[in-house]
BAKOLKE-498369 format. One line per field, with one value per residue (C-alpha): residue in one letter; x, y, z. Coordinates in steps of 0.02 Angstrom, whole numbers, padded with zeros to 5 digits. Last residue first. Layout:
! residues N
res = c(a|...) .
c1 = c(X|...) .
c2 = c(Y|...) .
c3 = c(Z|...) .
***
This chain:
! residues 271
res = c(x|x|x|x|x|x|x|x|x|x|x|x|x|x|x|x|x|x|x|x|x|x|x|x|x|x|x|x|x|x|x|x|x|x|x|x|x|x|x|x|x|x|x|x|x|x|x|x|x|x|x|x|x|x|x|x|x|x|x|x|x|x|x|x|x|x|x|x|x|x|x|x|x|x|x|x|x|x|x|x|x|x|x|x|x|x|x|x|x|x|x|x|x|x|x|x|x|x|x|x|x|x|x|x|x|x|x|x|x|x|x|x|x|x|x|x|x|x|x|x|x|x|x|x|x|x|x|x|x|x|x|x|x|x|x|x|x|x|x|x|x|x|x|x|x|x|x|x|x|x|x|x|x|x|x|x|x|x|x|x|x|x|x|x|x|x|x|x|x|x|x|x|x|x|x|x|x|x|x|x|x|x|x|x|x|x|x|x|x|x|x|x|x|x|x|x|x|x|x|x|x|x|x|x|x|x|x|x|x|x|x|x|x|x|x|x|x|x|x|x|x|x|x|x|x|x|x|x|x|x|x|x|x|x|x|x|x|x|x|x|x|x|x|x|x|x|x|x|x|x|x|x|x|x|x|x|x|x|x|x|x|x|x|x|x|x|x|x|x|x|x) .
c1 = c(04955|05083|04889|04884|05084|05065|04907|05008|05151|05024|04928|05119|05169|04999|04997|05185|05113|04976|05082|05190|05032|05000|05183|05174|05307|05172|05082|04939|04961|04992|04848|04734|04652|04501|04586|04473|04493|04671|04669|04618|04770|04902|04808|04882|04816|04939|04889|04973|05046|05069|04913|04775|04716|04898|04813|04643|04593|04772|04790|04621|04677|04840|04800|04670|04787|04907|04768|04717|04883|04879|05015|05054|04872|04838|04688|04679|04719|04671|04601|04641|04579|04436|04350|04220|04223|04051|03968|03766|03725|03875|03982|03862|03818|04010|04013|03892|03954|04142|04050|03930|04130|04191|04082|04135|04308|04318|04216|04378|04445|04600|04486|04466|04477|04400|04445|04354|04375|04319|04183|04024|03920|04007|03949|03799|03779|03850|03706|03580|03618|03769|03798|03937|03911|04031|04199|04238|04394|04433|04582|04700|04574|04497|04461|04362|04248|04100|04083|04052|03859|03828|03910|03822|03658|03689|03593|03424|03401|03304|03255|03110|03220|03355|03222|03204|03386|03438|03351|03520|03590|03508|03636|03769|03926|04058|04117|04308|04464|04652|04793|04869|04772|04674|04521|04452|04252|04196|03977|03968|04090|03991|03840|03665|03501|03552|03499|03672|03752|03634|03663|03850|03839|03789|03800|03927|04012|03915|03950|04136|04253|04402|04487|04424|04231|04234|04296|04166|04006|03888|03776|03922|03958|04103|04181|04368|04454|04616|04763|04931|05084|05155|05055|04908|04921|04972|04802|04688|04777|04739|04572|04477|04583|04529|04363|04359|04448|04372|04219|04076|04052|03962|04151|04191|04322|04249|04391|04377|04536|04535|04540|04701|04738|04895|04856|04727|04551|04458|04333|04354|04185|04159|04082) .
c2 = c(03074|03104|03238|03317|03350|03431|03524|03587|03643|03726|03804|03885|03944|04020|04116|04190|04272|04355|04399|04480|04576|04638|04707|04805|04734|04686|04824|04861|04664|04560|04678|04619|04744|04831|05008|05029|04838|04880|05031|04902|04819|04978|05029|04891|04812|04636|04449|04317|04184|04068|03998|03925|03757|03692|03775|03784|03873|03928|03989|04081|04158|04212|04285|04390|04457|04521|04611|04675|04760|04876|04935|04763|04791|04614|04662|04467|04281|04160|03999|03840|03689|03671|03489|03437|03244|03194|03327|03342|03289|03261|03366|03547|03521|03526|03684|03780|03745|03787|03963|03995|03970|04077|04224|04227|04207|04352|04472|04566|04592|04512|04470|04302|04221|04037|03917|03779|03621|03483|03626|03558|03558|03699|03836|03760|03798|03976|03996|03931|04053|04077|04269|04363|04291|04147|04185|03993|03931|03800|03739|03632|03654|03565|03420|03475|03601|03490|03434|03599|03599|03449|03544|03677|03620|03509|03616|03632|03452|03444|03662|03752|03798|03837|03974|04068|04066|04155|04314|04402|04311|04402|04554|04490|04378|04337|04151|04168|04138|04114|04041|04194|04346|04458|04366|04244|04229|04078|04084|03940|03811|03821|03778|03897|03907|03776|03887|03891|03899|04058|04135|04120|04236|04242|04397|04483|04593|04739|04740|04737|04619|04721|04585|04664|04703|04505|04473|04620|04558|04627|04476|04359|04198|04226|04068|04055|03962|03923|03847|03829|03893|04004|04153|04086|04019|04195|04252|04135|04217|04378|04361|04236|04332|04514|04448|04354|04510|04531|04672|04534|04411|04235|04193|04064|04048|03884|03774|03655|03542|03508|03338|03251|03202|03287|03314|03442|03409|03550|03687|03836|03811|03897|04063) .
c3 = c(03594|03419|03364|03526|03521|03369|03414|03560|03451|03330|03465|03529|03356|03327|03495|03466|03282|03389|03533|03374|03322|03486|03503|03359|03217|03101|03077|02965|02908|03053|03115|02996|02874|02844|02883|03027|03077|03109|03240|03407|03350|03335|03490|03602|03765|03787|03701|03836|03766|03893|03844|03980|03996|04072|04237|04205|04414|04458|04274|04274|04454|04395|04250|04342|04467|04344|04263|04412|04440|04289|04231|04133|04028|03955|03834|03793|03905|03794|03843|03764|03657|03770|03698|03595|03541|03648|03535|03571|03738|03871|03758|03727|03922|03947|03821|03948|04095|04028|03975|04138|04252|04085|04147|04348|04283|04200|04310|04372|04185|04098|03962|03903|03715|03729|03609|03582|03502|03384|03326|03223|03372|03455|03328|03306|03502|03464|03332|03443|03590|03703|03677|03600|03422|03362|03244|03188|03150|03023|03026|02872|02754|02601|02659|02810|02680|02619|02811|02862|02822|02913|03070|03023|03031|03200|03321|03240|03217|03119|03043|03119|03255|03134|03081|03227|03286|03106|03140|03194|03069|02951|02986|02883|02894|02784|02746|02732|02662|02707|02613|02542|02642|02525|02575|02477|02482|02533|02522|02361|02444|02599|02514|02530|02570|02713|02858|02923|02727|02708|02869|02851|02692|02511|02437|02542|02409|02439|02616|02583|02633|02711|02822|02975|02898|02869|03065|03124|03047|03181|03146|03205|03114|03041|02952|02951|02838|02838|02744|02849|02767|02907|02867|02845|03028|03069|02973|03054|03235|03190|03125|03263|03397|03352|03343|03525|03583|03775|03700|03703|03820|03767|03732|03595|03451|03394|03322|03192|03141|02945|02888|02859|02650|02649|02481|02514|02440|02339|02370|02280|02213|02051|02020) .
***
């Protein structure tokens, strides 16, 4: 199959974003899909590159296991070109390098591989012309992957649970990506934290957002992404929510998200 790789006429390179939380369970999937397919949706071309074992963001846009020949692993170990793993989705504007379960092995042989931490990021560079963002699903831990992850990011973007051990987890996570800047990517920055699985009846969850906020303050989205079962059904039916249901109220936070990061990459990009 031919590449689908070719160079937008805009001419700007696209703007990576590693959708990062070394948590699991807070929505960093559910973001990574929903909000790739409301930039889709608005005319922006995207490509998201799932780099979990588990495979959820291909599973969620109904990529079948049989159809994952070559995967993330492949282009992180170099087997393979980016160009050669996209797989369209069925999402105008939107594709994807699937996952599968060798990535869970993957750490062992980027170590093997100079430098280990930048394979991705040379991988990537055969897509930046070709895409407007590029966001990157990471695995729920803060291993070798995620650091490729960050390496080749410009930005991360870190979905957080309205829980009571929130901020305890993203204090290790903005540790974490600093080390990643001092040492390895001097460019990466926190594009924006994401407050997901807002639950209004629940006080805590008011608390929560206004600790983070009080502690990141212009850091953290107004959007706020609410509990809602029409967007924990989705990925069952191997579909976005935008697409199951686009009306839900998750799926409009979703659409309200992408408006606001394109305003602030907007005003990033006139700064």
């Amino acid at each position: 199959m031919d590449s689908p790789l070719h160079p937008r006429t805009s001419g700007r390179k696209a703007r990576k974003l590693a959708v990062v939380n070394q948590k699991g369970g807070v929505g960093k999937t559910t973001t990574a899909i929903n909000l790739g397919t409301a930039l889709a949706a608005v005319g922006r071309k995207v490509l998201l590159i799932d780099l979990d074992a588990q495979g959820n963001a291909s599973t969620g846009f109904g990529i079948d296991r049989a159809k994952r020949k070559l995967t993330s692993y492949h282009v992180l170990v170099r087997a393979a070109t980016v160009g050669a793993a996209i797989v369209p989705t069925a999402i105008p504007n939107l594709d994807i390098v699937p996952a599968s379960v060798e990535l869970s092995g993957a750490e062992l042989e980027l170590v093997e591989l100079d430098p280990p931490q930048r394979q991705l990021d040379a991988a990537l560079k055969d897509a930046v012309d070709s895409y407007d963002f590029i966001l990157i699903d990471c695995p729920p831990s803060l291993n070798l992957v995620t650091v490729n992850a960050m390496v080749a990011a410009d930005a991360v973007l870190v979905p957080l649970q309205c829980e009571f051990f929130a901020l305890e987890g993203l204090s290790q996570l903005l540790s974490t990506i600093d080390r990643v800047r001092r040492t390895l990517n001097p460019r990466l920055e926190v594009q924006g934290i994401v407050l997901t699985m807002f639950d209004r009846r629940n006080r805590l969850s008011e608390q929560v957002a206004d600790d983070v906020r009080a502690h990141l303050g212009a850091k953290v989205y107004d959007t706020i992404i609410p509990r809602n079962v029409r967007v924990s059904e989705a990925p069952s039916h191997g579909r976005p929510a935008l697409l199951y249901d686009h009306r839900c109220a998750g799926s409009q936070a979703y659409i309200q998200l992408a408006g606001e990061m394109l305003r602030r990459e907007k005003q990033r990009r006139a700064a």
